[in-house]
C-alpha positions in Angstrom: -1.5 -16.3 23.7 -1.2 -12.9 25.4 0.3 -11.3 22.4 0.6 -11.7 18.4 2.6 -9.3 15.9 2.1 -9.2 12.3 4.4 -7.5 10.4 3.0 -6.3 6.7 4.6 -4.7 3.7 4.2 -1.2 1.8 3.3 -1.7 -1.5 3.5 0.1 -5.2 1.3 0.0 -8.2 3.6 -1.4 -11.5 0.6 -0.7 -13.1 -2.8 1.1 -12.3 -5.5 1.1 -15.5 -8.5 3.1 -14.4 -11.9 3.2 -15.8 -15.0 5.2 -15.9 -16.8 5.6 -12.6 -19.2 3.1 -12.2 -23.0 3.1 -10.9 -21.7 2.0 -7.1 -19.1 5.2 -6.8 -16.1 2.7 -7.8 -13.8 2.6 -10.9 -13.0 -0.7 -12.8 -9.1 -1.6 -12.3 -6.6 -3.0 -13.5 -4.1 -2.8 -10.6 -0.5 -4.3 -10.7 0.0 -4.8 -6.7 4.3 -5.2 -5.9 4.7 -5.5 -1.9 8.2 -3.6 -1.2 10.7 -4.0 2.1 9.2 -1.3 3.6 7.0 -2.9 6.9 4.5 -2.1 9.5 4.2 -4.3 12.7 1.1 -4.4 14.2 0.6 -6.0 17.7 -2.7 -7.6 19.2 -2.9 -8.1 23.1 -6.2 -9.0 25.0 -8.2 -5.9 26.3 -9.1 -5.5 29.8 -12.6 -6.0 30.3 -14.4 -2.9 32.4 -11.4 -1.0 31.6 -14.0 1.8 30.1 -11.6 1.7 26.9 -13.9 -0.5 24.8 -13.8 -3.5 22.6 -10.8 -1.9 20.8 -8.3 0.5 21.4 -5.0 1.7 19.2 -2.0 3.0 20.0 1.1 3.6 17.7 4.4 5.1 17.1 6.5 5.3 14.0 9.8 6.0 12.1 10.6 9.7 11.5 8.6 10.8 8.4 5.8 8.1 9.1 3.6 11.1 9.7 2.4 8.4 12.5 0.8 11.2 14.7 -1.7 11.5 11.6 -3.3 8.5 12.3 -6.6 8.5 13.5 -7.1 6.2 16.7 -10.5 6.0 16.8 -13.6 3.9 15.3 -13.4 5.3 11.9 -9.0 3.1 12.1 -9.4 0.7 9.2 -7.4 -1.7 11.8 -9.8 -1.4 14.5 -13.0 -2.0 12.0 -11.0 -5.1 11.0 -10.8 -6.6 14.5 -14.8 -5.8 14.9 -15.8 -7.2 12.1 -13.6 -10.3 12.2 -14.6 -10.3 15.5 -18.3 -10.3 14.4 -17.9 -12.9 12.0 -16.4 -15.7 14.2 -18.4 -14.6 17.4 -14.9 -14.9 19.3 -12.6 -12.7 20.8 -13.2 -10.2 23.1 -11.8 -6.7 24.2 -8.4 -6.1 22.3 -5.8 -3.7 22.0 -3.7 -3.0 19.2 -0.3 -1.5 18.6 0.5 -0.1 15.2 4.4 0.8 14.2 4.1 3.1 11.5 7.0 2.3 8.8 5.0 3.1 5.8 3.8 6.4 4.8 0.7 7.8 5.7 -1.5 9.0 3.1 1.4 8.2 0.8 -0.3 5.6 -2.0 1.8 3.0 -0.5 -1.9 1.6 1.1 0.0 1.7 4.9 -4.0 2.0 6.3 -5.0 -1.4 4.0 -1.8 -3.2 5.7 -2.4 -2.3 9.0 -6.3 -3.6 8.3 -4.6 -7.0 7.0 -2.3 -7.8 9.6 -4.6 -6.8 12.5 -7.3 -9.7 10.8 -3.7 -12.3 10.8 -3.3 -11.2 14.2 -6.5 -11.2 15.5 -7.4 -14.4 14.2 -4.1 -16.3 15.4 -4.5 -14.4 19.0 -8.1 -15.8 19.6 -7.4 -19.0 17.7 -10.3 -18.8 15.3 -8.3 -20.4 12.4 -10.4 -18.6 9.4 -9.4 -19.8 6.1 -7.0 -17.9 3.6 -10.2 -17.4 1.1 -12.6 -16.3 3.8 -9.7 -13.7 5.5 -9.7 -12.6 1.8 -13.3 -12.4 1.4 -13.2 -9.9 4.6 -10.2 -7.5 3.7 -12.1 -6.9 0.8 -15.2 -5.8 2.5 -13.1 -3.8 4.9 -11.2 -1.6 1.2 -10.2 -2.2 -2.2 -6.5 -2.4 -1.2 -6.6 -4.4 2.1 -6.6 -8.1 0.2 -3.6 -7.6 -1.2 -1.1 -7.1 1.9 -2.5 -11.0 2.7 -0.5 -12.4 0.0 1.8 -9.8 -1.2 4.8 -10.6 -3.7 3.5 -9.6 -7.2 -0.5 -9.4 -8.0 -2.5 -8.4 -10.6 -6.0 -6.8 -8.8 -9.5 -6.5 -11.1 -12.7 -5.6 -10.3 -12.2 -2.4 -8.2 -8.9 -4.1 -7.1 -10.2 -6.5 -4.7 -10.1 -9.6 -6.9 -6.6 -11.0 -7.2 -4.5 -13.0 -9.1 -0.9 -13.9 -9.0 2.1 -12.3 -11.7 5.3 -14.0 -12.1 8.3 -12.2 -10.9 11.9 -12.8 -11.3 14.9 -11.5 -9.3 15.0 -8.5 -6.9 14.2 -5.1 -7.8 15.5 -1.9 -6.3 13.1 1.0 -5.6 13.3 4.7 -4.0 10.8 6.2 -2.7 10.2 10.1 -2.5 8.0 11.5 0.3 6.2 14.7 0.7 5.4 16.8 3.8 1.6 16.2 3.1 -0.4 13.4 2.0 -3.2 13.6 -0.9 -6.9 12.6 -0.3 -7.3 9.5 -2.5 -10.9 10.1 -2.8 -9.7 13.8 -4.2 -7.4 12.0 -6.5 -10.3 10.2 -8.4 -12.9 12.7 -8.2 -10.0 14.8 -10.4 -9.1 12.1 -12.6 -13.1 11.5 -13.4 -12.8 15.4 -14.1 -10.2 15.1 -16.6 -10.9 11.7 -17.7 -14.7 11.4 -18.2 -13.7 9.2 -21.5 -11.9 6.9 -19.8 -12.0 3.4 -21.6 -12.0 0.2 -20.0 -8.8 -0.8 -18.4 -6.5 -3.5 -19.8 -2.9 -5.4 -18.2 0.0 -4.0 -19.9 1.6 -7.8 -21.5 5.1 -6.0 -21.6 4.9 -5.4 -18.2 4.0 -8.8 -17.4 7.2 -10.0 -19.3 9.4 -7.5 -17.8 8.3 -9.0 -14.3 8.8 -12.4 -15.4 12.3 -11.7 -16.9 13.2 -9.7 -14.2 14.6 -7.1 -16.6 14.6 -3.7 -14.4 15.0 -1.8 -17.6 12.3 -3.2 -19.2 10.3 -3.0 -16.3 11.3 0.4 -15.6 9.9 1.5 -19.8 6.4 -0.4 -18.7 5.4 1.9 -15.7 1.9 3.4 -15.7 -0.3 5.5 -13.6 -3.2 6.3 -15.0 -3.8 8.6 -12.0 -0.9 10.1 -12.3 -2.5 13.2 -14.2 -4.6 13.8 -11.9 -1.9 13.8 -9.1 0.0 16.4 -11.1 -3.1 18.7 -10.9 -3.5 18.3 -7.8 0.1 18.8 -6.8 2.0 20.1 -10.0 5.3 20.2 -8.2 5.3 16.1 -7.6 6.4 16.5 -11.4 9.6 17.8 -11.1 10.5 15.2 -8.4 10.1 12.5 -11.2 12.2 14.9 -13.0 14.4 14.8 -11.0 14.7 11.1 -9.9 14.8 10.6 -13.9 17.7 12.6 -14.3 19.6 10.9 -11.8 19.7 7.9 -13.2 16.2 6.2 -12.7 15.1 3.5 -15.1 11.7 4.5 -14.1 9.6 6.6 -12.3 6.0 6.7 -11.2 3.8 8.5 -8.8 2.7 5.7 -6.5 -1.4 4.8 -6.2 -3.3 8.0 -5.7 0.3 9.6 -4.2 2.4 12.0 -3.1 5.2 9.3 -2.9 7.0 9.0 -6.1 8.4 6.1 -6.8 12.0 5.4 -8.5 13.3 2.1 -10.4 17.0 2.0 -10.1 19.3 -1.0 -11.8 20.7 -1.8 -8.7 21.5 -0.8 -5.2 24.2 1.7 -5.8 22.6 3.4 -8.7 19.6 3.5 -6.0 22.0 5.0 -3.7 22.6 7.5 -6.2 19.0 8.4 -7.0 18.3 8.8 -3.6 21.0 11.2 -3.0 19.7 13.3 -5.7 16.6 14.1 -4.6 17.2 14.4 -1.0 19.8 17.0 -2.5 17.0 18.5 -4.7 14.4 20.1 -2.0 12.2 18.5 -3.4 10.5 15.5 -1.3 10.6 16.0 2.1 13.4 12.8 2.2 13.6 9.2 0.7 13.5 5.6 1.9 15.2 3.1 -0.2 13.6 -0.7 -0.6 13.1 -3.9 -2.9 10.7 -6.2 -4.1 8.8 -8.5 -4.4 8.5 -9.2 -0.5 6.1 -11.6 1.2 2.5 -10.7 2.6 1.5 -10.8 6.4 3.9 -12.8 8.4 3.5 -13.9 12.1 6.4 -12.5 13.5 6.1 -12.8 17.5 
C-alpha cells in the first residue's frame, strides 16, 4: 500500500462522574463515551528514508474554526507517538508521514487529539500490514491517553477506571446535537486541577441507570433530563461566560445542554433536526460561541476509508 486514510469521530460525554484524585495523578471515572458525525481523516504514506525529516512527520489542514494551525507537529503529537510506539511494538514499519484533516475542535472536549492517536494506530497497522488484534490496538490507545480507546469502537460506551476500560451501552435511534465553539480552548489538565479545588469531597463515581434507559429507548427528552458533567463547575470557573451559552441554547429550545469533557464546546440536545436548526441559529445569533456545527449520534469508530 502506498497510502491508508482513517477517518475517526468527535465524541461527547452523556455522562462524566469524577472522583477524588488518586495516588497515580488520575481520577476514577465514570465516563459515558457517544461518538458524533463530526470526523477527522488521517492519512499514513511511507516516509522517505534519508529524507532528514525522521521516522515521522505531520502535516495537516482543517475546516474553518478547527483551530488546525494549533496543533503541534512535533514529537510531543499524540498521532505521531502512536505510530512510534505501534511501530515499536510490532518491530515493522519504517519512516512514515502523516496527514491530519482537522474537523473536530481543538482543545474543545470533543478528544480530536485521542482520535487522531486512534486512527493513525488503524492506519499504521493496515499500511504496514502488521494485523494487531482489536484487544491489543486497545491495550495500546490506552497507554497512549485515557480517551484514545474509545474512538476504536465508537457508537455508545461506558469508560471506568480513568476511562480507559470500556464497555458497550445500548442505544436506540438517532440523536441530534449542536455544538457551541469558543475562540480559545481550555487546558484539561487546568480543568481538573480546579475541579480537585472545588471538589476535594468528591465521592466515588457511579452510571447514571436513567441515562442508560434513555439511551436504550432512544427517548431524546429523557436523555436530554439525564445529562451530567461533573466537571462542568469547574469549567464555569474557569470560563464563567460558557454559562450563559447553555443559557442560551436552553432557551432556544434545547432538551439538554452540557459542557462537553473538560470544554469550551457546549453541547446541545435538540428533538430533531429542525429544532436543531433552530438552536443553532440562536446562538450563532447570540455572540456568544464563536459559531456552531450541527451533528448526530451514535456513529461508528475508526473506519478504513481509502
Amino acid at each position: 500500500m502506498t497510502a491508508v486514510t482513517v477517518r475517526v469521530p468527535a465524541k461527547v460525554n452523556l455522562q462524566l462522574a469524577v472522583g477524588p484524585a488518586r495516588e497515580d495523578g488520575y481520577h476514577d471515572l465514570v465516563n459515558v463515551f457517544h461518538a458524533v458525525s463530526l470526523f477527522d481523516e488521517v492519512t499514513v504514506t511511507p516516509g522517505e528514508p534519508g529524507s532528514g525529516r525522521g521516522p515521522v512527520s505531520l502535516s495537516i489542514d482543517g475546516e474553518i474554526g478547527s483551530r488546525a494551525a494549533d496543533v503541534p507537529l512535533d514529537a510531543s503529537n499524540l498521532a505521531a507517538k502512536a505510530a512510534r510506539l505501534l511501530a515499536r511494538e510490532t518491530g515493522a514499519g519504517g519512516p512514515v508521514r502523516i496527514h491530519l484533516r482537522k474537523a473536530i475542535p481543538v482543545a474543545g472536549g470533543m478528544a480530536g487529539g485521542s482520535a487522531d492517536a486512534a486512527a493513525t494506530l488503524v492506519a499504521c497497522d493496515t499500511l504496514w500490514g502488521t494485523g494487531v488484534p482489536r484487544e491489543e490496538l486497545l491495550r495500546l490507545a490506552a497507554e497512549l491517553g485515557s480517551d484514545v480507546p474509545f474512538p476504536l469502537v465508537g457508537g455508545t460506551a461506558v469508560g471506568t477506571g480513568r476511562g480507559e476500560r470500556l464497555a458497550p451501552v445500548p442505544c436506540r435511534g438517532r440523536f441530534h446535537w449542536v455544538f457551541a465553539l469558543a475562540e480559545a480552548g481550555l487546558s484539561t489538565a487546568s480543568v481538573f486541577a480546579e475541579y480537585d479545588r472545588l471538589r476535594p469531597d468528591a465521592p466515588r463515581p457511579r452510571l447514571d441507570d436513567d441515562l442508560v434507559a434513555a439511551l436504550a429507548a432512544g427517548d431524546a427528552r429523557a436523555l436530554g433530563a439525564a445529562l451530567s458533567n461533573d466537571l462542568e463547575r469547574a469549567a464555569f470557573s474557569l470560563r464563567p461566560r460558557l454559562r450563559d451559552v447553555l443559557t442560551t441554547g436552553r432557551r432556544a429550545g434545547a432538551l439538554g445542554a452540557i459542557v462537553s469533557g473538560s470544554g469550551p464546546t457546549c453541547a446541545f440536545l435538540a428533538a430533531d433536526e429542525t429544532a436543531a436548526a433552530e438552536v443553532a441559529a440562536a446562538l450563532d445569533g447570540s455572540g456568544r460561541c464563536a459559531r456552531t456545527v450541527r451533528a448526530h449520534g451514535d456513529v461508528p469508530g475508526t473506519t478504513v476509508v481509502g
